[in-house]
C-alpha positions, 0 to 999 in steps of 0.5 A: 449457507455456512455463511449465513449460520455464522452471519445471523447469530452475530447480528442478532447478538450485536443489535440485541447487545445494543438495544440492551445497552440503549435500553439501560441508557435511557434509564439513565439519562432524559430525553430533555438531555441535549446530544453535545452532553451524550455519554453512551455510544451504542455498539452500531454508531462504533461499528459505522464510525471505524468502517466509515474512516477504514474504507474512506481514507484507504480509497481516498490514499490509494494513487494508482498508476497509469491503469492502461492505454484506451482501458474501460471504465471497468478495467479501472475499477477492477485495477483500483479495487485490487489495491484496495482489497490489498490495502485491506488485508495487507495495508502495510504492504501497500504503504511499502510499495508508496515508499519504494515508489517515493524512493524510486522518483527521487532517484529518477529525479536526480538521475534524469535532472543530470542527464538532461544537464549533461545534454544541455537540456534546458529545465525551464520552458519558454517564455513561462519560465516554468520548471519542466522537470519536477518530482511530480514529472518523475513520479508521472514517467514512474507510473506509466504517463510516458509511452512510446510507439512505432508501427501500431505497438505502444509500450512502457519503456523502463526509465532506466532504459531510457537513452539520451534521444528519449530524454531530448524527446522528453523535455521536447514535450515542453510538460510544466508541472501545470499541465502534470498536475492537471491530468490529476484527478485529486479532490481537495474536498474529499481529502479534507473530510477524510482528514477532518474525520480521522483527526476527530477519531484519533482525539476521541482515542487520546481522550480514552486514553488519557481517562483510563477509559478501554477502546474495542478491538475495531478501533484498535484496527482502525488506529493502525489502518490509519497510521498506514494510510498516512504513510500512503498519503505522504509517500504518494503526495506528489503522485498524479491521481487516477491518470487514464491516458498516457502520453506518447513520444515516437520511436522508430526502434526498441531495445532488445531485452537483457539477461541479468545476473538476478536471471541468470542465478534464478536460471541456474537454480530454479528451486531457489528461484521458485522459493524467491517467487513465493516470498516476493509474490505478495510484496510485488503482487505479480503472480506471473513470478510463481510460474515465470520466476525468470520474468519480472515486471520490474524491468525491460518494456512491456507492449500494450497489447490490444486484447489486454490493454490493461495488463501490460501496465506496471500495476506495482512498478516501482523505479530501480536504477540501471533495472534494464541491466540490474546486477546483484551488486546493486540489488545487494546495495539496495536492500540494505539501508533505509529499504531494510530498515522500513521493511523490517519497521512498518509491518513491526509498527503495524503490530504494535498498534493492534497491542494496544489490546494486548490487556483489553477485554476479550469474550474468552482466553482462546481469543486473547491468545489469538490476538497476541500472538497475531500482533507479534506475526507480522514482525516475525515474517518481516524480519524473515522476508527481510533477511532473504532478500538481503541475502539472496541479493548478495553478490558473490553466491558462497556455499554459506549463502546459498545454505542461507537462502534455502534456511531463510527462504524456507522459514519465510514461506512456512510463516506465510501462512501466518502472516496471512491469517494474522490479517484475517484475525485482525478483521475477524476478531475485532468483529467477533468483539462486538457480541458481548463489549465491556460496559467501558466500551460504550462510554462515550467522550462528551466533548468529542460531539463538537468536532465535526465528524460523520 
């Protein structure tokens, strides 16, 4: 109900804004006025330009791992659905996960690549001479292609907990990158339209900027969801798409579980651990860790179960190595380098893209204000969740440290809140825009009419 009052006047306002504006169009240009000449863009053509290319190239770019053993239809709608609500609300969260992801198969590559040198293994397959370890047989293992089974259990071994007779009944598969790749299901059309579309949106852009001529929040928005998407495509080239089956490989024992350092420390402190659980909450996506902060589902096995075939998959799993025996050390080693500086970069650059209307036309103050300082949030909390996980990763836990931990960790869980409304302002305003847009707004790029576009 409360829903519908705040729905109706806003539609109400957008199509009477619109025919207003058409209406005053007409005035001015003929009906004898071919479309390729067109200078006006009614406020519905922007609304479906910006969510066409929003929802498009987020569901195309979004290459989710093995969703489970003999999963339904639905299961995997809901699996993909969640990541693409995530990509929506949290896109530069998402196109971290795509590069820790692309961070982990070229560490899996180089570390399988020489353990099967070590074991003689040869890296071609006879008599085709095709190459049987590539990346895209890492990112294949990484997200969940290779099972194992005994008895009636089947479960996701962590790859860094791989011994050497996995490895020889790995390559015993004889999997060309052929036969990889088949199990993709990517589609080369509708990637070239969503690339097609996005190329014609950002000209279009370009051009209004080079003319002086003002964009509307909602393209601003689109801008930045675009620059993560790309990120996603990039990270994720080499990814098999929507996987269902994967493949299983015997084995007549598993590997008993065992307690790390990390989970050690979170055992011995609890109200740390708890506050690590928060902040890794949104970046992992395992809810689990709020009330388990000791469990992980980075590391040790998972076993399918038959009641929940779908929930013992790593949804958000990316490779770590020596995971199944982490120490803080090598966490320490981790988050320092490329990995802090991409997680301090992206959300920075996210926000940057949404100021490119820090001096537009905004319906009130009270909005402007809004939207500046939501453009400057995501930096605020990434440095934050940066620092954190860099400190408490730190292998030796001095008094200074642990002071640290609890300073930072605090100060990350408070800015949550805004962080997460920051995203909300970003869907919200952009909308709210559209009941009363600059006339400049509704100029459109003549020659934009001949690039290809929906």
């Amino acid at each position: 109900m409360v829903l519908g009052t705040f729905l109706l006047p806003l539609a109400q306002s957008i199509f009477s804004a619109g025919s207003a504006n058409a209406a005053e169009a007409a005035n001015s240009d003929t009906e004898s006025t071919p479309v390729f000449t067109k200078t006006y863009r009614s406020t519905i053509e922007i609304i479906w330009t910006c969510f066409t290319i929003i929802f498009a190239s987020t569901w195309i770019c979004i290459h989710p791992n093995v969703p489970g053993y003999k999963t339904t239809p639905l299961q995997r709608a809901a699996i993909r659905g969640r990541l693409f609500i995530h990509a929506l609300i949290f896109p530069e969260k998402l196109a971290m996960l795509a590069f820790r992801q692309w961070r982990g198969c070229h560490v899996l590559y180089r570390r399988f690549e020489r353990r099967a040198s070590g074991l003689g293994i040869p890296l071609r397959v006879e008599p085709s001479q095709e190459r049987a370890w590539t990346r895209a047989h890492a990112y294949f293992i990484q997200m969940g292609g290779i099972v194992f089974h005994k008895g009636e259990d089947t479960w996701f071994e962590d790859p860094s907990r791989w011994d050497d007779e996995d490895i020889k009944n790995f390559f015993k598969l004889k999997l060309t990158k052929r036969v990889v790749q088949d199990r993709s299901k990517a589609d080369g059309l509708s990637k070239a339209f969503v690339i097609v579309e996005c190329l014609w949106f950002l000209a279009q852009c370009i051009a209004r900027g080079v003319r002086k001529i003002s964009l509307t929040e909602l393209e601003v928005t689109c801008l930045a969801f675009i620059a993560c998407n790309f990120g996603m495509y990039c990270f994720w080239w080499n990814k098999p798409l929507d996987v269902i089956c994967p493949i299983e490989i015997q084995r007549p024992y598993r590997i008993r579980s065992k307690e790390t350092e990390e989970s050690r420390f979170q055992r011995r402190n609890p109200v740390l651990a708890f506050i690590s659980a928060v902040v890794t909450t949104l970046d992992s996506g395992d809810f689990v860790r709020i009330i388990n902060p000791t469990q992980t589902a980075r590391g040790g096995h998972m076993t399918i179960s038959s009641k929940e075939p779908s929930s013992s998959f790593p949804v958000y799993y990316y490779y770590r190595e020596n995971t199944g025996t982490q120490t803080l050390r090598v966490l320490y080693a981790e988050w320092g380098g490329p990995t802090l500086l991409a997680y301090i970069a992206t959300p920075a650059v996210f926000g940057a893209l949404h100021s490119i209307a820090w001096h537009g036309v905004f319906p009130s103050t009270a909005e402007m204000t809004i939207w500046r300082i939501s453009c400057v949030v995501p930096a605020v909390y990434a440095v934050l969740f940066s620092s954190f996980n860099y400190v408490y990763s730190a292998p030796k836990k001095t008094p200074m440290i642990l002071f640290a931990i609890g300073v930072l960790g605090t100060l990350t869980v408070l800015v949550l809140p805004l962080n997460i409304a920051a995203r909300f302002v970003f869907i919200v305003l952009p909308l709210l825009q559209l009941r009363d847009l600059p006339p400049q707004a509704h100029q459109a790029i003549s020659w934009a009419n001949f690039l290809p576009h929906v």
